[in-house]
C-alpha positions in Angstrom: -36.9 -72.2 7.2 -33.7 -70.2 7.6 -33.4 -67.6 5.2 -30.3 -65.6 3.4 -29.7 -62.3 2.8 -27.3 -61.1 -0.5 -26.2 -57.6 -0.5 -24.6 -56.9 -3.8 -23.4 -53.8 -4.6 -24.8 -52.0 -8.4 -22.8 -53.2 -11.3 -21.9 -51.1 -14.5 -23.4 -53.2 -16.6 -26.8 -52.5 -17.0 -29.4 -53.4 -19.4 -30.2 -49.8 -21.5 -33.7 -50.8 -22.6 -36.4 -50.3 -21.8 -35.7 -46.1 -21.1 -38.7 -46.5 -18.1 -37.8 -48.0 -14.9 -37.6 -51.6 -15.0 -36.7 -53.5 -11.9 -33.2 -53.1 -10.1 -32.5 -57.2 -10.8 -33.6 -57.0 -14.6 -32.0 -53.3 -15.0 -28.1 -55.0 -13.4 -26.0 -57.2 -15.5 -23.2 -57.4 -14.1 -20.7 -61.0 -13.6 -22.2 -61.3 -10.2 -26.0 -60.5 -11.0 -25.8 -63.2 -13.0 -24.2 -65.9 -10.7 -26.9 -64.9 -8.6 -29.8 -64.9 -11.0 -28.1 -68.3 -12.5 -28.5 -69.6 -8.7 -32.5 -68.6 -8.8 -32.8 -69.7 -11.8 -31.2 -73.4 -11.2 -31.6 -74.2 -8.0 -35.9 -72.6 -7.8 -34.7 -71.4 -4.1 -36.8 -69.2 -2.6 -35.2 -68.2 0.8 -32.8 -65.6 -0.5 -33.6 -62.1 -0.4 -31.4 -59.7 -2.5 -31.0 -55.8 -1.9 -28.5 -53.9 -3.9 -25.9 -50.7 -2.3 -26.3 -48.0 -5.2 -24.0 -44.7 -4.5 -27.3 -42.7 -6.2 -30.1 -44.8 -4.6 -28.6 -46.6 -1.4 -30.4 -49.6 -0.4 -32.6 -50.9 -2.8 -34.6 -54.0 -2.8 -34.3 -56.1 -6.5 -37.7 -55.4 -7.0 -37.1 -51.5 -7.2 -37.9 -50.1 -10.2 -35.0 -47.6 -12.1 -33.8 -46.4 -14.7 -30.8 -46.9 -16.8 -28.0 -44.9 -15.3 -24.3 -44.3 -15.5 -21.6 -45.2 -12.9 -18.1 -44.5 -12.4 -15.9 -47.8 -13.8 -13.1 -48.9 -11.4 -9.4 -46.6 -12.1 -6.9 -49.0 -14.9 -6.4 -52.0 -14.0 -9.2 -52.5 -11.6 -12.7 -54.1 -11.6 -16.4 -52.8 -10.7 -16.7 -49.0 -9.9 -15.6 -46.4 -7.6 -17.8 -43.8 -5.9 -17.9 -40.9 -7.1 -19.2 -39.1 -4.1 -17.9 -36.4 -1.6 -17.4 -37.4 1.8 -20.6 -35.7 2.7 -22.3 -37.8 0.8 -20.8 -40.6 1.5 -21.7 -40.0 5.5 -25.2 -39.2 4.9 -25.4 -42.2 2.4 -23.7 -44.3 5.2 -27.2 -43.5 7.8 -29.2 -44.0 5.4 -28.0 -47.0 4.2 -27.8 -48.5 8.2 -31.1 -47.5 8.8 -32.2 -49.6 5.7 -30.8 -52.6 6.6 -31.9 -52.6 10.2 -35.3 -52.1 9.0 -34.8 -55.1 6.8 -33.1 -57.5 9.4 -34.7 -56.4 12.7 -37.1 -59.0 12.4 -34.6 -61.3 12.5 -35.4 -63.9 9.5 -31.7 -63.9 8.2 -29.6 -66.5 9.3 -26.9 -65.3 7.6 -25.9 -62.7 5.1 -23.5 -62.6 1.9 -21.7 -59.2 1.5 -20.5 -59.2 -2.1 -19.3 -55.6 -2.5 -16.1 -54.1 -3.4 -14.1 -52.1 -1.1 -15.0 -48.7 -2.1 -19.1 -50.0 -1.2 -18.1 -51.2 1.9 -18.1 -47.8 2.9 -21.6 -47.3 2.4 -22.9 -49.5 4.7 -19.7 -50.0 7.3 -20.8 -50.9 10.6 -24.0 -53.2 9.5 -22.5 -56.2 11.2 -23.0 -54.6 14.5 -27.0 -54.4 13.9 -27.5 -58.0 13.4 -27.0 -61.7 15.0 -26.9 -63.0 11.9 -23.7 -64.4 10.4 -22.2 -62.0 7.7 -20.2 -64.0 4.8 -17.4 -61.5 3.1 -17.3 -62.7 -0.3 -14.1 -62.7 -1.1 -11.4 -63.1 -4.3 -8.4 -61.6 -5.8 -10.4 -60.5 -9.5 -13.6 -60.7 -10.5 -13.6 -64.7 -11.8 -12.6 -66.2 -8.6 -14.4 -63.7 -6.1 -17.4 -64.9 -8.6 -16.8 -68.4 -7.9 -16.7 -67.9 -4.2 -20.5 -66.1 -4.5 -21.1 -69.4 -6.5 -19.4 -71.7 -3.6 -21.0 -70.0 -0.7 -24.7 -69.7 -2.1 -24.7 -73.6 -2.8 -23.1 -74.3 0.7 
């Protein structure tokens, strides 16, 4: 059985409760946590992995437990967050990051893998693409409802 891979980058909205770690997919609310989770829940399809591209925790699995935190919202007039990181951070965030997903693919189980990060996030894993075979999906969409849609569209196809 082929098997996908969803990177999704964290979302603002969290759930605040419980104040322990709870795990990364219950602790993220955000629009497309939940067209995921709706998916999972729907469909009972098991060959989708999910990791998450967090500027304070860098690749996480959705089974990672963590606590409620705080992230920077998108400027006016935008949607999801910005990083609010130095370059230096963002470079060391970057290895880290690649090294984390190359441990994750190497053993080459995905067929194909959903990106579903904004642009800012992109930076924190640039380069991935070259460390795989698999085919890498951009989901794509100009706002959050029809870039939504598209995650919905491309994890039924």
């Amino acid at each position: 059985m082929t098997r996908t891979l969803l990177i999704l980058s964290e979302s603002i909205s969290k759930q605040r409760e419980p104040e322990e770690p709870i795990t990364a997919i219950d602790r993220y609310t955000g629009v497309f946590f939940k067209v995921f989770k709706k998916f999972k829940r729907e469909r009972s399809i098991k060959n989708i992995d999910l990791i998450i591209i967090s500027q304070r925790y860098g690749v996480i699995k959705s089974t990672t437990k963590i606590p409620y935190y705080e992230v920077t919202p998108a400027s006016e007039g935008g949607f999801g967050q910005r990083l609010s990181l130095r370059e230096e951070e963002i470079k060391n965030l970057l290895v880290n990051n690649l090294k984390s997903i190359q441990k994750i693919t190497e053993k080459g189980k995905y067929s194909r893998i959903i990106v579903c990060v904004g642009q800012s996030y992109l930076r924190l894993i640039q380069g991935f693409e070259d460390q795989t075979k698999a085919e890498v999906i951009h989901v794509t969409g100009k706002g959050l409802g029809p870039k939504a849609r598209n995650l919905s569209d491309i994890l039924t196809s």
